[in-house]
C-alpha positions as CSV (number, residue, x, y, z in Angstrom):
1,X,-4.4,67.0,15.3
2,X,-6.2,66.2,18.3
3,X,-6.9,62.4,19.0
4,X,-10.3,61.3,19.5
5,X,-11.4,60.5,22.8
6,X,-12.8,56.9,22.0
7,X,-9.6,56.2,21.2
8,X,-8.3,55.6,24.7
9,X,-11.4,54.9,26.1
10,X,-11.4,51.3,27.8
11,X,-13.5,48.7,25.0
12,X,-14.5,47.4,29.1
13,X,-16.2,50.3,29.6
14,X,-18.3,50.6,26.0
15,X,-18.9,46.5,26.2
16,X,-21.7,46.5,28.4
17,X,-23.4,49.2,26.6
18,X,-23.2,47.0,23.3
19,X,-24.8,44.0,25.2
20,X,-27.3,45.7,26.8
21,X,-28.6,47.3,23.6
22,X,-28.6,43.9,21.7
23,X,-30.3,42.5,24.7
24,X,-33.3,45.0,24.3
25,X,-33.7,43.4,21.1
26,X,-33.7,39.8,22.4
27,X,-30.3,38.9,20.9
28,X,-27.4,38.1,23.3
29,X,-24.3,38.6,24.7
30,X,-22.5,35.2,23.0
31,X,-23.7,37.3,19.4
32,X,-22.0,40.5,20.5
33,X,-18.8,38.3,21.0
34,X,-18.8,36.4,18.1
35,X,-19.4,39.7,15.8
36,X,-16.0,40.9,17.9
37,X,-14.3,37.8,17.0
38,X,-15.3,38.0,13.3
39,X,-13.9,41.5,13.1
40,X,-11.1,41.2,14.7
41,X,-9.6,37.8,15.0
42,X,-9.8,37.5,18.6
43,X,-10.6,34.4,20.0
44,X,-13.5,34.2,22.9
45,X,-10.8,34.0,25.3
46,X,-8.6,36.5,24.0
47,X,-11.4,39.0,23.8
48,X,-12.0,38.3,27.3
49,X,-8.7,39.0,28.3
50,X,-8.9,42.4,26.5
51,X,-11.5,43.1,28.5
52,X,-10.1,42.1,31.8
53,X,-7.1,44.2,30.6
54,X,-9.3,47.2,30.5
55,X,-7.5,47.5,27.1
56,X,-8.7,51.1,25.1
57,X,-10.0,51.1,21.5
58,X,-6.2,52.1,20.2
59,X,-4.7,49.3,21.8
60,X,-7.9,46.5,21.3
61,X,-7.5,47.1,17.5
62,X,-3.9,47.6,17.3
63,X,-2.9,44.4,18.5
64,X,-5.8,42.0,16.8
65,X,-4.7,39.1,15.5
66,X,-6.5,39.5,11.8
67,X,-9.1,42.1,11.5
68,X,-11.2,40.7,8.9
69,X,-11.2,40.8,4.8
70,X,-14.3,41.1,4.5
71,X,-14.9,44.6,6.6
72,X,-14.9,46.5,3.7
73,X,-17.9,44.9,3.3
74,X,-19.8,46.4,6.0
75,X,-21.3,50.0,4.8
76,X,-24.4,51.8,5.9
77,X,-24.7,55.1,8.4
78,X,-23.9,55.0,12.3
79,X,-24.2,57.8,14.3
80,X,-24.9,60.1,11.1
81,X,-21.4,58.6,9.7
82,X,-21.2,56.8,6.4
83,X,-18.4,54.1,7.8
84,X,-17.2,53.4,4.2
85,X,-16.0,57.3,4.4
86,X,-14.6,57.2,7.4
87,X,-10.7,58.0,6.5
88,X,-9.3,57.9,9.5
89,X,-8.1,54.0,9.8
90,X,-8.8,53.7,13.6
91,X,-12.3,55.2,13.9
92,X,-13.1,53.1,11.0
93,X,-12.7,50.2,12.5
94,X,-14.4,51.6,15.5
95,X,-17.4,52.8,12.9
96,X,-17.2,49.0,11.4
97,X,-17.7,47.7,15.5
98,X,-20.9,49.8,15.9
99,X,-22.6,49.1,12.7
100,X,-22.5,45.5,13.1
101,X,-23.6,45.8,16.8
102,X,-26.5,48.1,15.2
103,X,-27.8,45.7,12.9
104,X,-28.0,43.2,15.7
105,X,-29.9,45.0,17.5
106,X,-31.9,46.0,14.9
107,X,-32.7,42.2,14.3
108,X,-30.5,40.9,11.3
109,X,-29.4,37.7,10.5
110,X,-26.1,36.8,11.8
111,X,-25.1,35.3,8.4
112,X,-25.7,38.7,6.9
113,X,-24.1,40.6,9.6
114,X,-20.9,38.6,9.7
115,X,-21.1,39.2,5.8
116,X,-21.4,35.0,4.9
């Protein structure tokens, strides 16, 4: 089977899209990186050096330091996908990235986003 392309696209190349959309919304950039951070146990400077790495969605989530417990948490539909369904491990965690950057931009309270 086929991998999916987002899988070694650069996460360099999709950030700014993520910030920009938040920023429409009047939320910001330091929000997009802490919902990162939650998720996957990067620290603000290791997610920088991802990103400086031009890293790909594989790589980024394959070697995060502790994807969070509490992702299973995170359910809803994102880009017509219900992300609990998801089966495929990777583009879940992909699916889990967007949601979360969705209900920032759609105006949600960190507390609930990061699942508190």
């Amino acid at each position: 089977m086929p991998q999916h392309r987002i899988y070694t696209t650069s996460v360099a190349s999709v950030y700014p899209h993520y910030v920009t959309k938040v920023e429409k919304k009047n939320r910001t950039k330091d929000e997009v990186d802490q919902i990162i951070c939650w998720l996957t146990g990067y620290s603000p400077e290791q997610l920088q050096g991802q990103l400086d790495d031009d890293v790909d969605f594989q790589t980024f989530f394959g070697d995060a330091p502790a994807m969070n417990s509490n992702r299973s948490r995170i359910t809803g539909v994102v880009c017509g996908v219900r992300v609990e369904e998801v089966e495929e491990p990777l583009m879940r965690e992909i699916r889990y990235l967007d949601k979360l950057i969705d209900e920032l931009a759609k105006g949600k309270a960190m507390e609930k986003i990061l699942r508190s």
